[in-house]
C-alpha positions as a Markdown table, in Angstrom:
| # | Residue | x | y | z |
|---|---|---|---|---|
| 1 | Unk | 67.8 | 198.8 | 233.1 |
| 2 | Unk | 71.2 | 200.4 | 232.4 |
| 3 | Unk | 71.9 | 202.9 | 230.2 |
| 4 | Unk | 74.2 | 200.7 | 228.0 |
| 5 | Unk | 71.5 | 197.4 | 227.9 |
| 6 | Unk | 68.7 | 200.4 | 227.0 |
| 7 | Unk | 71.1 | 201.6 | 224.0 |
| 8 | Unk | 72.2 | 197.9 | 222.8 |
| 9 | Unk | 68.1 | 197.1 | 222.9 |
| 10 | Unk | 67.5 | 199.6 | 220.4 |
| 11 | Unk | 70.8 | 199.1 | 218.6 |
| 12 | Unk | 70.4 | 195.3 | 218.0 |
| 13 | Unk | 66.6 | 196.2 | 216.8 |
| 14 | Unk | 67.4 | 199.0 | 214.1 |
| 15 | Unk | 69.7 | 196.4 | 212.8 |
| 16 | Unk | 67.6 | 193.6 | 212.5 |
| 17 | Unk | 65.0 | 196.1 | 210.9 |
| 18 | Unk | 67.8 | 196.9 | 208.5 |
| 19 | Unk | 68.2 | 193.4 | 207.5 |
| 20 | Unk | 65.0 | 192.4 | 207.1 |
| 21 | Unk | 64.2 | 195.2 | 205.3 |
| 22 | Unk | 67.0 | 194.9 | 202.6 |
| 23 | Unk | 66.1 | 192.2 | 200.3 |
| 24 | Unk | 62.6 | 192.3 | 200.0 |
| 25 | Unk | 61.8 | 195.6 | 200.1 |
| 26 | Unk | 64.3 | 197.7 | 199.2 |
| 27 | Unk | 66.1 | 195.8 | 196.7 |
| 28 | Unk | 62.7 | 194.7 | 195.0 |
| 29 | Unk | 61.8 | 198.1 | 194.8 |
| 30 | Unk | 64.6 | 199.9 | 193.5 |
| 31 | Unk | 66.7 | 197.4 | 191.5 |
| 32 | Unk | 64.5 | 197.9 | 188.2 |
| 33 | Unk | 65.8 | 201.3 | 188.1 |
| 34 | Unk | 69.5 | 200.2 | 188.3 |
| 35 | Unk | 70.0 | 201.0 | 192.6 |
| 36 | Unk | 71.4 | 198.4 | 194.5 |
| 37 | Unk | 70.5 | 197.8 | 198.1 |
| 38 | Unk | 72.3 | 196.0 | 200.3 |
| 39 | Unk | 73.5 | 195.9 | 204.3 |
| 40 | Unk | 76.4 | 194.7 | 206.2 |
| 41 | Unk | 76.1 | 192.5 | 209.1 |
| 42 | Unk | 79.5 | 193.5 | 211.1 |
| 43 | Unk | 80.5 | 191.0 | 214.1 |
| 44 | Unk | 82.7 | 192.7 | 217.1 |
| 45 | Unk | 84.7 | 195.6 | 216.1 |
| 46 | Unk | 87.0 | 197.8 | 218.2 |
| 47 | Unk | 84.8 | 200.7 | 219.0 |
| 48 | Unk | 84.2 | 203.0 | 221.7 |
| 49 | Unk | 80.3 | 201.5 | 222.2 |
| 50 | Unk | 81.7 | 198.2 | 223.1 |
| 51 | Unk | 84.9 | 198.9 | 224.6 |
| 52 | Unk | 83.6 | 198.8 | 228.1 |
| 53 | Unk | 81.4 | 195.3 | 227.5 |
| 54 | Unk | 85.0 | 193.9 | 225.8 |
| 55 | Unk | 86.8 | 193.8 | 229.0 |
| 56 | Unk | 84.1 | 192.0 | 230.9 |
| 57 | Unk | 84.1 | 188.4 | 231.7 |
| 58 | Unk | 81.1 | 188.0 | 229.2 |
| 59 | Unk | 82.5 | 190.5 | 226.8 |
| 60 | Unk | 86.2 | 188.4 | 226.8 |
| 61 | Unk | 84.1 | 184.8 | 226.2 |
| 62 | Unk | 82.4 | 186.4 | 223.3 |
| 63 | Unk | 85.2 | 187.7 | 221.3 |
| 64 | Unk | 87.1 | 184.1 | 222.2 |
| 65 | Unk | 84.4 | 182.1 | 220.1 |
| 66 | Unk | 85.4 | 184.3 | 216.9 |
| 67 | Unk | 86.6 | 181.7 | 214.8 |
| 68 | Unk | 89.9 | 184.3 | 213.0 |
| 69 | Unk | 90.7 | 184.6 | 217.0 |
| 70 | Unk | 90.3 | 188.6 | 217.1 |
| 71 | Unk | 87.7 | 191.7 | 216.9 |
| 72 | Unk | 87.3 | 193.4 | 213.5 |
| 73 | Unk | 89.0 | 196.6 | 212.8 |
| 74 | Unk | 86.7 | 199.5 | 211.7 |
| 75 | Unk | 88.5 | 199.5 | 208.2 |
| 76 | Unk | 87.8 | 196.1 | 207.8 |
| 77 | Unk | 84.4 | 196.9 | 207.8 |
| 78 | Unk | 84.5 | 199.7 | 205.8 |
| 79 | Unk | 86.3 | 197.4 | 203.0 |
| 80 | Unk | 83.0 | 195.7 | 203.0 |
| 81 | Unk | 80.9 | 198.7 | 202.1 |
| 82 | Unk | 83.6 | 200.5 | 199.7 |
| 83 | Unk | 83.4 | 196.9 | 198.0 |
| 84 | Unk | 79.0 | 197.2 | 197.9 |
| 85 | Unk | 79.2 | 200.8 | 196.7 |
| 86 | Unk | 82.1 | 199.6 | 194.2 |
| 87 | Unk | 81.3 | 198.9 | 190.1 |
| 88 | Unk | 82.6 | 195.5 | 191.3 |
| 89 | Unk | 79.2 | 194.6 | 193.0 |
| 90 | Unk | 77.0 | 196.4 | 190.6 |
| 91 | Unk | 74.9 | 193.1 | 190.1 |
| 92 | Unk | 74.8 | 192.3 | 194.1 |
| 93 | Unk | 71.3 | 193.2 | 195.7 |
| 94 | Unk | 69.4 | 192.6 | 198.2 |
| 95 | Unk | 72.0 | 190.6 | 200.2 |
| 96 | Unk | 73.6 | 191.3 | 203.9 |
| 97 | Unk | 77.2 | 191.0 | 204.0 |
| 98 | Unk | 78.5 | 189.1 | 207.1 |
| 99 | Unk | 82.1 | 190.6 | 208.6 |
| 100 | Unk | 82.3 | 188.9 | 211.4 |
| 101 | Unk | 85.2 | 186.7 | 211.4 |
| 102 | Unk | 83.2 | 183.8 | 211.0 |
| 103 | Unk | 80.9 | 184.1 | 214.5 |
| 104 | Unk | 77.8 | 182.8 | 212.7 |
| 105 | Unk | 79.5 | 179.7 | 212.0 |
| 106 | Unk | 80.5 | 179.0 | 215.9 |
């Protein structure tokens, strides 16, 4: 196995243990003392840890099926998190925000 497969492997995992992890533990725990707990779910975005698989044959059919047509920007990501840790979402736990230009709907 390649080094890259070995560090997606563990990559995809600690993010699904984040997930599942979010609402019913985390939020349940902690939102009774006023701490929200939430994750974010981000789809392709322009970074160095999948700028190599990006300009493969795979890499080019995935990014085609995003529904807004491109890869996320890093600071559209972030948007998502200032937003969580915002007064705005003060009453949002326990949910995983999907940026992902739509991917989970293709």
């Amino acid at each position: 196995m390649t080094e890259d497969k070995s560090r997606r492997i563990v990559f995809t995992g600690a993010a699904g243990g984040i997930g599942t992890m979010t609402r019913p533990l985390l939020a349940k725990l902690y939102s009774g003392a006023g701490i929200t707990a939430n994750a974010i779910a981000p789809g392709l975005v322009t970074t160095g840890m999948i700028a190599k698989e990006l300009k493969s044959k795979a890499g080019k059919r995935k990014a085609a099926q995003i529904p807004v047509g491109r890869i996320a920007e890093p600071d559209e990501i972030a948007a998502g998190v200032v937003y969580l840790v915002s007064d705005a979402a003060g009453y949002v736990t326990g949910h995983t925000l999907n940026i992902n230009g739509g991917l989970l709907m293709s």
